[in-house]
C-alpha positions in Angstrom: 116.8 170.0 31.8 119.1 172.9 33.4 118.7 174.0 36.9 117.5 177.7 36.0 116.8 179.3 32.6 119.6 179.5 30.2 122.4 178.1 32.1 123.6 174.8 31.2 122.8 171.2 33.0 125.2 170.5 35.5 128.0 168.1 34.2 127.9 164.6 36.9 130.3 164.9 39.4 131.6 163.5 42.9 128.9 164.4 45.1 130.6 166.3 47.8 132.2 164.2 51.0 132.8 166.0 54.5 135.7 165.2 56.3 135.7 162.4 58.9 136.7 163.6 62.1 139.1 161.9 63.9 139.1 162.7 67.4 142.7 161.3 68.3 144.2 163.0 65.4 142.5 166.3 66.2 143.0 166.2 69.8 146.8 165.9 68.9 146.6 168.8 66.3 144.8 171.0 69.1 148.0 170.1 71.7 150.5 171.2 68.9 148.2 174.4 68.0 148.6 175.4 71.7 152.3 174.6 72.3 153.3 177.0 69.5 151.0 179.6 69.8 150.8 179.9 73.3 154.1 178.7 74.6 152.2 176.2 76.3 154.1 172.8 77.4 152.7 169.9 75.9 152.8 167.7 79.2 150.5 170.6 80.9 148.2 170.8 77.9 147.4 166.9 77.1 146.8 165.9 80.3 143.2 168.2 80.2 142.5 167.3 76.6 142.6 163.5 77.1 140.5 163.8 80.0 138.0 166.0 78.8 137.8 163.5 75.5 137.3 160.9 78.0 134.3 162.1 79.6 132.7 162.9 76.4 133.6 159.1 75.7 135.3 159.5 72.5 138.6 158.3 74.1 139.5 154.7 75.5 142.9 153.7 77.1 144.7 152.8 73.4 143.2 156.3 72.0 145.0 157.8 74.4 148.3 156.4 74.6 148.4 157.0 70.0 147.4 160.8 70.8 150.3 160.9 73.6 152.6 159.5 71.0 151.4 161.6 68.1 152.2 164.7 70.1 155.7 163.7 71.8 156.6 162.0 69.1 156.1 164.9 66.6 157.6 167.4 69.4 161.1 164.9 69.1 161.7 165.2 66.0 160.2 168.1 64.8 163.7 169.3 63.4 164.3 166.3 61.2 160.7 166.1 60.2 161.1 170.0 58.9 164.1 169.0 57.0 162.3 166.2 55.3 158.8 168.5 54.8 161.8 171.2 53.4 162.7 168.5 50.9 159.3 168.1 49.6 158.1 171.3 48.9 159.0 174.2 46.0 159.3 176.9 48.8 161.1 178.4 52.1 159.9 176.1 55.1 159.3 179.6 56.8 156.2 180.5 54.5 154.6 177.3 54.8 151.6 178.3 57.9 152.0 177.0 61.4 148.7 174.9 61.2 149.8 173.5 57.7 153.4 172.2 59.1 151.9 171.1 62.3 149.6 168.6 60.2 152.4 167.7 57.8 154.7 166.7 61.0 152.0 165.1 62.7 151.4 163.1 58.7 155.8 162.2 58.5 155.8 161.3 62.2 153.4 158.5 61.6 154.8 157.3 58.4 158.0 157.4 59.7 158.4 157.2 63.2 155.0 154.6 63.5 154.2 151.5 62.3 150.7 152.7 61.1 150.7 151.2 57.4 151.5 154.4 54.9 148.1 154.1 53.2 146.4 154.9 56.9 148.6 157.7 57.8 148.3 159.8 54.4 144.6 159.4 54.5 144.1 160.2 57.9 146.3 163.2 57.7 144.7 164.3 54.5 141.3 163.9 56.3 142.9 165.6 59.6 144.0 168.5 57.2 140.1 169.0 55.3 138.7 169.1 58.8 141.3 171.6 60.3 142.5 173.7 57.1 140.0 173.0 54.2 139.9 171.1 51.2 142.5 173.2 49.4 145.6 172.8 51.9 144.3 169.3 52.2 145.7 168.7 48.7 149.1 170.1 49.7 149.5 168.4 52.4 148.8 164.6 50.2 151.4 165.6 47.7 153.7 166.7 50.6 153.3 163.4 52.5 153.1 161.0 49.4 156.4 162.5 48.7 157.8 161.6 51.7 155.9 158.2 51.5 158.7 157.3 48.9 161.9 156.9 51.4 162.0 154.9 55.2 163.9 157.2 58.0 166.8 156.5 57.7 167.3 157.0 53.9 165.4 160.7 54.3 168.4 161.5 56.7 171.0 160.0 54.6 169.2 162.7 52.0 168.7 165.8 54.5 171.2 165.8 56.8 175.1 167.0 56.0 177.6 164.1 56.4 179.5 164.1 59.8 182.6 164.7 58.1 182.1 168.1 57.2 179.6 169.8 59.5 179.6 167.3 62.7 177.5 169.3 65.0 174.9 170.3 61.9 175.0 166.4 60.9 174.0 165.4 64.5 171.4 168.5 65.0 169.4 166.9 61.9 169.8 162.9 62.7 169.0 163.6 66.3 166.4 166.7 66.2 168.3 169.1 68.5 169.3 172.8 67.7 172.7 172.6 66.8 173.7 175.8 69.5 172.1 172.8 71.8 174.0 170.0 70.4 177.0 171.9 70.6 176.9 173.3 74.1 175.7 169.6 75.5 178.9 167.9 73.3 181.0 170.8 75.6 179.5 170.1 78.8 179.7 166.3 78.1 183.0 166.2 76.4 184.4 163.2 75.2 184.2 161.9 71.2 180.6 160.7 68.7 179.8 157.9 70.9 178.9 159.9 73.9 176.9 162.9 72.1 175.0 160.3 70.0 174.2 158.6 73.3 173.1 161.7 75.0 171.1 163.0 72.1 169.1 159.3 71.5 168.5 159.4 75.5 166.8 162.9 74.8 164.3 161.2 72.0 163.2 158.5 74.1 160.3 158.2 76.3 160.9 158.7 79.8 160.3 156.3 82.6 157.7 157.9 85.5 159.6 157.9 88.8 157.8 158.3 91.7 159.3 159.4 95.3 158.0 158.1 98.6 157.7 161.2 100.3 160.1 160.4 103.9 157.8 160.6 106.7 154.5 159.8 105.2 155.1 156.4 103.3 158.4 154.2 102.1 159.0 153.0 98.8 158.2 149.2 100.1 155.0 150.6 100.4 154.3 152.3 97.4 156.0 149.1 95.4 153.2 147.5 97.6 150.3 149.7 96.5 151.2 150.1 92.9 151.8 146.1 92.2 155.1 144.1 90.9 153.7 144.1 87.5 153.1 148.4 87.5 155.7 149.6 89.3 159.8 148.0 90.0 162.3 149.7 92.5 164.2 153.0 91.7 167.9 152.2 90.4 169.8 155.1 92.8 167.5 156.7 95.4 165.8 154.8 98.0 162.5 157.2 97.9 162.0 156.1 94.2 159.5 153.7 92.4 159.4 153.5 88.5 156.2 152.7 86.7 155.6 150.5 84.5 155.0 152.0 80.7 151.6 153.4 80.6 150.9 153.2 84.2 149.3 156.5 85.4 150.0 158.0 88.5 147.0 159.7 89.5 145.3 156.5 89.7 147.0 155.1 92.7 145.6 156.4 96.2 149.5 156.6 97.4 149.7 159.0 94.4 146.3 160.9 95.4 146.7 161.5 98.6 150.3 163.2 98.5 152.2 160.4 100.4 154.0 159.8 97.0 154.6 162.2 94.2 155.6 162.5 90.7 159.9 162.8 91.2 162.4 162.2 88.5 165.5 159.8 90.4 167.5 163.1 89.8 165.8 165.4 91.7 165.7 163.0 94.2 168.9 162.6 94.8 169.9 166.3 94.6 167.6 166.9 97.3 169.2 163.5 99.1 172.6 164.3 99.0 172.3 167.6 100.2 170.3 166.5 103.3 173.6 164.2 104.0 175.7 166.7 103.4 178.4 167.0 106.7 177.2 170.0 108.7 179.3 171.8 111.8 177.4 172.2 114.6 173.5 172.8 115.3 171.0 171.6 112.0 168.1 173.2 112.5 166.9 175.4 109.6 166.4 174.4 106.2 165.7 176.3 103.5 164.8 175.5 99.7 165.0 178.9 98.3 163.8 178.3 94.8 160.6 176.1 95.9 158.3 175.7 92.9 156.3 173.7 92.2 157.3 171.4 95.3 158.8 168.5 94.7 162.1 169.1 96.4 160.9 170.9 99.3 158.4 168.0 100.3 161.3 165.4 99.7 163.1 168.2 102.3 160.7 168.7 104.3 159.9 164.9 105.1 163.7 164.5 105.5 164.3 167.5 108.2 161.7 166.2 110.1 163.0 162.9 110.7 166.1 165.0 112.7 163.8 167.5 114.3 164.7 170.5 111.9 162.3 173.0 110.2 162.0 173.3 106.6 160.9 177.3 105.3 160.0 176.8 101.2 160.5 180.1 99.4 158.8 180.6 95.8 159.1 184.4 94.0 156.0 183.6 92.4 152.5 183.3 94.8 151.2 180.6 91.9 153.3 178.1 92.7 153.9 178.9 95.7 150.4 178.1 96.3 151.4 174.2 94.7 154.5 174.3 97.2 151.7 174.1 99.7 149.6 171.8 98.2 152.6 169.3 97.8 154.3 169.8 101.4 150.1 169.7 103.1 150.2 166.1 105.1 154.3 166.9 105.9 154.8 165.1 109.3 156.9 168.0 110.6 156.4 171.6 110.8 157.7 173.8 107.7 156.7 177.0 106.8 155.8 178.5 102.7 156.7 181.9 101.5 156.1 183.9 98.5 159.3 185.5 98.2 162.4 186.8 96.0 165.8 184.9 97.5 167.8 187.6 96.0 166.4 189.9 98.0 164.7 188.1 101.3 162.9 188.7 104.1 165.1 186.7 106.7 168.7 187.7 107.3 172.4 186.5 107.1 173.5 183.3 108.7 169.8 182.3 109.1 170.2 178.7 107.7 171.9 175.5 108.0 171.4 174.0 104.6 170.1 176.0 102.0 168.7 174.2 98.3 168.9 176.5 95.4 167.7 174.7 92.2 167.9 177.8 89.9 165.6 178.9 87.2 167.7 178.1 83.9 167.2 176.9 80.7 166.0 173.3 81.2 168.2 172.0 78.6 168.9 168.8 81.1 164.8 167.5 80.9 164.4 167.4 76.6 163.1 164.1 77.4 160.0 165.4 79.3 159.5 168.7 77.5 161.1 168.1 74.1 159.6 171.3 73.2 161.8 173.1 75.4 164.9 173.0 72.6 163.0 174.7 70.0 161.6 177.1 72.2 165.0 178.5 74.0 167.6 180.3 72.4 171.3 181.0 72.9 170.6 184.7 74.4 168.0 183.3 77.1 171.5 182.1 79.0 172.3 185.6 79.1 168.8 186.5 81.2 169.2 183.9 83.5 173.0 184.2 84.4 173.1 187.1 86.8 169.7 185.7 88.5 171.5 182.3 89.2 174.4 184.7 90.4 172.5 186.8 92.6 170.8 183.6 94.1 173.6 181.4 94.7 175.5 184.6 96.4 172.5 185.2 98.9 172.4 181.7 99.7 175.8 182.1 100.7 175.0 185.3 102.6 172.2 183.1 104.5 173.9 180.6 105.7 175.6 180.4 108.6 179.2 179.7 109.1 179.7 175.6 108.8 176.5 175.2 106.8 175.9 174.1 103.5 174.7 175.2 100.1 173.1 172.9 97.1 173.5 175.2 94.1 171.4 172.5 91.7 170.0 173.2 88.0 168.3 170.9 85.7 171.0 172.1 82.6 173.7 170.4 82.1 175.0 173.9 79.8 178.0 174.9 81.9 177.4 178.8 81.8 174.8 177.5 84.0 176.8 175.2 86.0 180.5 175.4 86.8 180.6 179.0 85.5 178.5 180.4 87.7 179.5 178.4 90.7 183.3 179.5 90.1 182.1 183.2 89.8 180.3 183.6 92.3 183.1 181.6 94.6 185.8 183.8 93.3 184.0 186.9 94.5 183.1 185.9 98.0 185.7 184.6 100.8 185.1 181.8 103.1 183.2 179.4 101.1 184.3 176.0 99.4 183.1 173.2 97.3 183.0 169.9 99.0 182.6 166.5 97.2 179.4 165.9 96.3 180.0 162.3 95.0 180.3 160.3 97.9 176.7 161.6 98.6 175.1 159.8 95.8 175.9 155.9 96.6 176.4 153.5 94.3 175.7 156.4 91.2 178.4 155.8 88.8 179.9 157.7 86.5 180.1 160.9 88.6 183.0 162.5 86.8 186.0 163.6 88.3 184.0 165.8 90.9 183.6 168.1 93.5 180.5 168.7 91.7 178.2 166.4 90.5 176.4 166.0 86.6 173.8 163.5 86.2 173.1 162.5 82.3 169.8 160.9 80.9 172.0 158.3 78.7 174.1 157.4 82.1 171.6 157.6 84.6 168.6 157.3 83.3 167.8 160.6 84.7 167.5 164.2 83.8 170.4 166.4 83.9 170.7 167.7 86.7 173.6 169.8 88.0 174.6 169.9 91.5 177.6 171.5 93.6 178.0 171.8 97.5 179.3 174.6 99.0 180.4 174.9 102.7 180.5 178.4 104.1 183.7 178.4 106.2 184.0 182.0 107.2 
C-alpha cells in the first residue's frame, strides 16, 4: 500500500543513521576552524576548549592529550599532508573548502602520523565530516582518505615530494612541512650542508619540552624540582632558573606555577635575559630597562635579577594589553620595578637614562615553529619587510638610552638573519660609539655558540628556540 494516492510504495532502504559525535575529534576540528579563520594561535585556543570539555565531562586526561596531538600534529605537517590530499583528488588543492581540507588533514594525520588502526581513523573522520560538513562531503572525504589508506609515510613522500637532486630546498619543504622561502632562509642563517637543515627542520616537528624558570628572588629551581617531584619535572640543561616537565605534566597545576614564583620560560629566553644581566657594565648599575616587555616573561626573570644588586627594573609594552600581563607576571617581584604602556621608538624617558637595556624585537617568530607550527604557514617573505625598520628604529633608541658604558641586548626569537646580524650591522654602521661585545662567554657551558660576538641558539642544538642575541656596549 503506497504512502499517498497514486504514488508508488517506497522501495526498502537503509533507514537513515545520524552521525556519532565525537567530541575529541570535533574539539580538534573547532581549534583548526579558528586558527585559519581567525588567525588565532592554536596554543591560545586549546587551552579554553579542553577545559571547557572538561567541565562538561566529556573529556578525561587521555582525551585530551589525542585532541592536543590531533591539532599540533596536523599544524606540523600540514604542507606534506596537502601534497598527499593534492595527490588524491581530480582538482586544484586551492578549490577544495577550508572546512573540507581541515577534516581530510586531521583524517591523513591520523593514518599516517598515528598509530590509530586505518579502519578507526577513516571512519571516524568520515563520521567527523557528516557531523561537521554533511553527508555529501562526507563521501569525498572517504574516497580521499581510502586513497591515501593505500601507501605508509614515507612511500607518500617518495611519491609527492621532488628528489633532492634536483630541487633541494623544494624536496626538503615537502619531507619536512616548511615553506620552502622558510627552509631556505633557515639553511642561510644556519649554513653548513643536508645534515644540519634536516636536523633543524625535524627539531621544528617535534614536540617541545615545557621549561619552567624559577623566577630569582621569589623561589630557586631546587625548589621548584622540590614541588613538582623527580618523576614530573628534571633540571634545566643550560640555565640555572630552569626546570623541564615531564611529558604531559601541566603547569598550571603546581602551586609554584600558580602563584607566579615560577613561570612558563623556554631555556632560551632564559638565558638571553641571563646573559645580559652578566653583561660587564662601567660604572653605576642602577636602571634597567626591557623595552619590548610583552607578555612578561623576560622582564620578571629581570626584574628578580636587578633586585638581587639593588637596581630598578622599568618594563615598557607599546600595547596596554599586555602590558596589563607584564604586570600580572612581574606582581610578587621582591624589588621595586615600574610598567609602562609605551612606544620605545619614541619614549617618554630620555637619552643615557639606562644601564642595561633588553630589546627582544617584534619579528617573524620563525625561531619557535616548535610551539606555534602555525606560524610558518601564516608569515610570508614581505612581513620581513614590515618589521625591519621597527627593529631598526628600536635597537637605535636603545642605543640613544643608554648611557655611556652600558649595555644593549638586541634579542629576537628568528634565527632569519635580515632580522639578526642585518639589522644589528645597520644600525651599528650608522651610529658612533657603540660595539658588540662577546656574548658567548655569558652563556656557560652552552656549546656550539658559533664563531661569535653574537650569539644563535638552535632547537636541534640546544633544545631551545631560536633565539638571537647580540650585546652592544655604548662607548661614546
Amino acid at each position: 500500500m503506497s504512502d499517498q494516492p497514486g504514488r508508488p510504495p517506497r522501495k526498502p532502504g537503509k533507514p537513515h543513521r545520524r552521525p556519532k559525535k565525537d567530541p575529541v575529534r570535533i574539539l580538534a576540528f573547532e581549534a583548526l576552524r579558528a586558527v585559519d579563520e581567525r588567525d588565532a594561535y592554536a596554543n591560545l585556543v586549546l587551552p579554553p576548549l579542553l577545559r571547557k570539555a572538561r567541565e562538561k565531562g566529556d573529556f578525561d586526561g587521555r582525551d585530551a592529550a589525542l585532541a592536543t596531538e590531533l591539532v599540533y600534529g596536523t599544524l606540523r605537517r600540514q604542507g606534506t599532508y596537502d601534497a598527499i590530499v593534492a595527490a588524491c583528488i581530480d582538482r586544484p588543492l586551492r578549490e577544495v573548502d577550508p572546512p573540507v581540507l581541515d577534516v581530510l588533514n586531521l583524517g591523513v594525520h591520523q593514518l599516517l602520523g598515528t598509530r590509530i588502526p586505518l579502519h578507526a581513523a577513516v571512519s571516524a573522520s568520515v563520521e567527523l565530516a557528516r557531523v561537521v560538513l554533511g553527508d555529501g562531503r562526507a563521501k569525498f572525504v572517504n574516497a580521499v582518505l581510502r586513497k591515501v589508506s593505500q601507501h605508509e609515510l614515507d612511500a607518500w613522500v617518495e611519491k609527492v615530494a621532488p628528489p633532492y637532486d634536483e630541487d633541494p630546498e623544494d624536496h626538503l619543504a615537502v619531507v619536512h612541512s616548511h615553506p620552502r622561502w622558510v627552509v631556505s632562509a633557515l639553511w642561510d642563517s644556519l649554513g653548513g650542508g643536508r645534515a644540519g637543515i634536516e636536523d633543524l627542520l625535524e627539531a621544528d616537528n617535534e614536540r617541545p619540552e615545557v621549561t619552567l624558570v624559577a623566577r630569582p628572588g621569589r623561589t630557586t629551581a631546587e625548589a621548584v624540582l622540590a614541588e613538582v617531584g623527580e618523576e614530573s619535572g628534571l633540571p634545566g640543561r643550560w640555565s640555572p632558573y630552569a626546570v623541564r616537565l615531564a611529558e604531559g605534566g601541566e603547569p598550571g597545576s603546581f602551586d609554584v606555577v600558580r602563584s607566579g614564583r615560577a613561570g612558563v620560560q623556554d631555556e632560551g629566553s632564559q638565558l638571553v635575559a641571563i646573559a645580559l644581566a652578566n653583561a660587564p657594565v662601567e660604572g653605576r648599575d642602577e636602571k634597567w630597562l626591557d623595552g619590548c616587555a610583552g607578555p612578561g616573561g623576560k622582564a620578571a626573570m629581570l626584574a628578580g635579577l636587578a633586585a638581587e644588586r639593588g637596581a630598578t627594573l622599568l618594563a615598557s609594552e607599546k600595547q596596554p594589553h599586555r602590558a596589563a600581563l607584564v604586570a600580572k607576571s612581574l606582581a610578587g617581584n621582591p624589588g621595586p620595578y615600574q610598567v609602562i604602556a609605551a612606544d620605545g621608538t619614541r619614549p617618554p624617558w630620555g637619552p643615557e637614562t639606562f644601564d642595561r637595556i633588553l630589546m627582544d624585537v617584534p619579528c617573524t617568530g620563525l625561531g619557535a615553529l616548535r610551539r606555534r607550527p602555525e606560524a610558518r604557514w601564516r608569515r610570508r617573505p614581505e612581513d620581513l619587510q614590515g618589521f625591519g625598520p621597527l627593529q631598526r628604529g628600536l635597537l637605535r633608541k636603545a642605543l640613544e638610552s643608554v648611557r655611556v658604558g652600558g649595555v644593549v641586548g638586541y634579542a629576537t626569537c628568528s634565527p632569519h638573519l635580515a632580522e639578526t646580524r642585518a639589522v644589528v650591522d645597520d644600525v651599528l654602521k650608522g651610529v658612533g660609539g657603540a660595539e658588540l661585545i662577546d656574548a658567548r662567554p655569558l652563556l656557560e657551558g652552552v656549546p656550539g655558540l658559533g664563531e661569535g660576538p653574537d650569539v644563535q641558539l638552535w632547537p636541534h642544538l640546544h633544545g631551545t628556540d631560536a633565539m638571537y642575541l647580540a650585546l652592544i656596549r655604548r662607548t661614546a
